[in-house]
KOLNUBA-793197 format. One line per 8 residues: their letters; for each residue x, z, y of C-alpha. Coordinates in steps of 0.1 Angstrom, whole numbers. Layout:
# KOLNUBA-793197
A> X Z Y ~ ...
//
This chain:
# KOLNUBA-793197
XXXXXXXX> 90 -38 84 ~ 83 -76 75 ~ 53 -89 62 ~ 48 -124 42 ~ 8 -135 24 ~ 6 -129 -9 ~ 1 -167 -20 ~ -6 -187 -51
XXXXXXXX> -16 -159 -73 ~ -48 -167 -97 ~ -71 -135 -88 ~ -104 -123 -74 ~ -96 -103 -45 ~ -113 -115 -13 ~ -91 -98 10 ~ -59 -111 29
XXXXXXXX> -31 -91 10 ~ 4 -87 25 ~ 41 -82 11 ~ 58 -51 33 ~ 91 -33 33 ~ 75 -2 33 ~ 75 35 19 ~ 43 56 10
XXXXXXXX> 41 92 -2 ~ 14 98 -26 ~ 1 134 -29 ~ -15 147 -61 ~ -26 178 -64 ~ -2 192 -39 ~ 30 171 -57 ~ 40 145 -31
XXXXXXXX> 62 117 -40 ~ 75 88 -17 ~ 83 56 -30 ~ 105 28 -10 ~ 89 -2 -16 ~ 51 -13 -17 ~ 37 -51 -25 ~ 2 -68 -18
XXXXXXXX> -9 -43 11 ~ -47 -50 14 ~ -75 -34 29 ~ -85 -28 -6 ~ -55 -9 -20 ~ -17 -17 -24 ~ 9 -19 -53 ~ 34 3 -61
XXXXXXXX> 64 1 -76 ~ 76 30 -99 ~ 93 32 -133 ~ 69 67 -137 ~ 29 53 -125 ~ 4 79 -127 ~ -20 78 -147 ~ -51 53 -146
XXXXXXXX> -80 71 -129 ~ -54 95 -107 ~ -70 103 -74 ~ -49 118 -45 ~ -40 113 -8 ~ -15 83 4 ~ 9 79 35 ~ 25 49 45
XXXXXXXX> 51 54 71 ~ 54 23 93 ~ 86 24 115 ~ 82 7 152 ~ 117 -7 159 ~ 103 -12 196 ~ 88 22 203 ~ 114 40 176
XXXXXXXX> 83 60 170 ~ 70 58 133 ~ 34 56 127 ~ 14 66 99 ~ -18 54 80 ~ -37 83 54 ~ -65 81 33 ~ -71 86 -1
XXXXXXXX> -64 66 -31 ~ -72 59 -68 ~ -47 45 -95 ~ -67 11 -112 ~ -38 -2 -129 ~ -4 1 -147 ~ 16 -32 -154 ~ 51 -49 -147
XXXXXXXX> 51 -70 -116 ~ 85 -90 -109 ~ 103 -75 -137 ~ 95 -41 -124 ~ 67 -12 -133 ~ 49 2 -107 ~ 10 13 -102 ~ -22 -8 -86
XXXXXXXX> -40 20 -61 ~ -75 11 -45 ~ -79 26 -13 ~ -112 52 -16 ~ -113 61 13 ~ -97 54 53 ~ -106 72 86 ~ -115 47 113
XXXXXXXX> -79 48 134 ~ -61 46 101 ~ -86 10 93 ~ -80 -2 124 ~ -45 8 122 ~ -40 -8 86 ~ -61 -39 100 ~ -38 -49 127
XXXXXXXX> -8 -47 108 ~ -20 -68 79 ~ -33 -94 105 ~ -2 -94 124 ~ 19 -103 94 ~ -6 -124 77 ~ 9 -162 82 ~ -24 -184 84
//
């Protein structure tokens, strides 16, 4: 996993956003798909890229699988998500999804590895 801040980009967010190297597996209505590579990973929500988004307005329940090279023991964060936005980002398609809701140890979890590879 390697992390860079999302930098020089004209928007409103207030939160620290993060580029990782990544999967997440998005479950909707029982249909879970993973996808390989995420971008601006917030406390907020977290791009995905996909030639296929779902719908605007989709609600379901999202994985991200961090890998600890140091423990070999992967690690996951859940919650539930909500897709805000289809557009083209870097020449590629993929689906804006705003975090709805997160469990305390997932937060905290999701907390520490955007401050960890935030560069101040």
């Amino acid at each position: 996993m390697s992390g860079k801040k999302s930098e020089g980009r004209d928007n409103k967010r207030v939160r620290d956003r993060v580029d990782f190297d990544v999967s997440v597996t998005l479950d909707v209505h029982g249909q879970k798909v993973k996808y390989d590579e995420t971008n601006d990973i917030s406390m907020g929500g977290m791009f995905v890229f996909t030639s296929f988004p779902y719908p605007v307005g989709t609600e379901g329940i999202f994985t991200i699988h961090l890998s600890m090279v140091e423990t070999v023991k992967e690690h996951e964060i859940k919650g539930k998500f909500r897709v805000q936005n289809n557009m083209t980002k870097a020449g590629s398609r993929g689906m804006g999804l705003k975090i709805t809701e997160i469990d305390t140890d997932s937060s905290l979890e999701l907390f520490n590895v955007i401050r960890a590879n935030t560069k101040n």
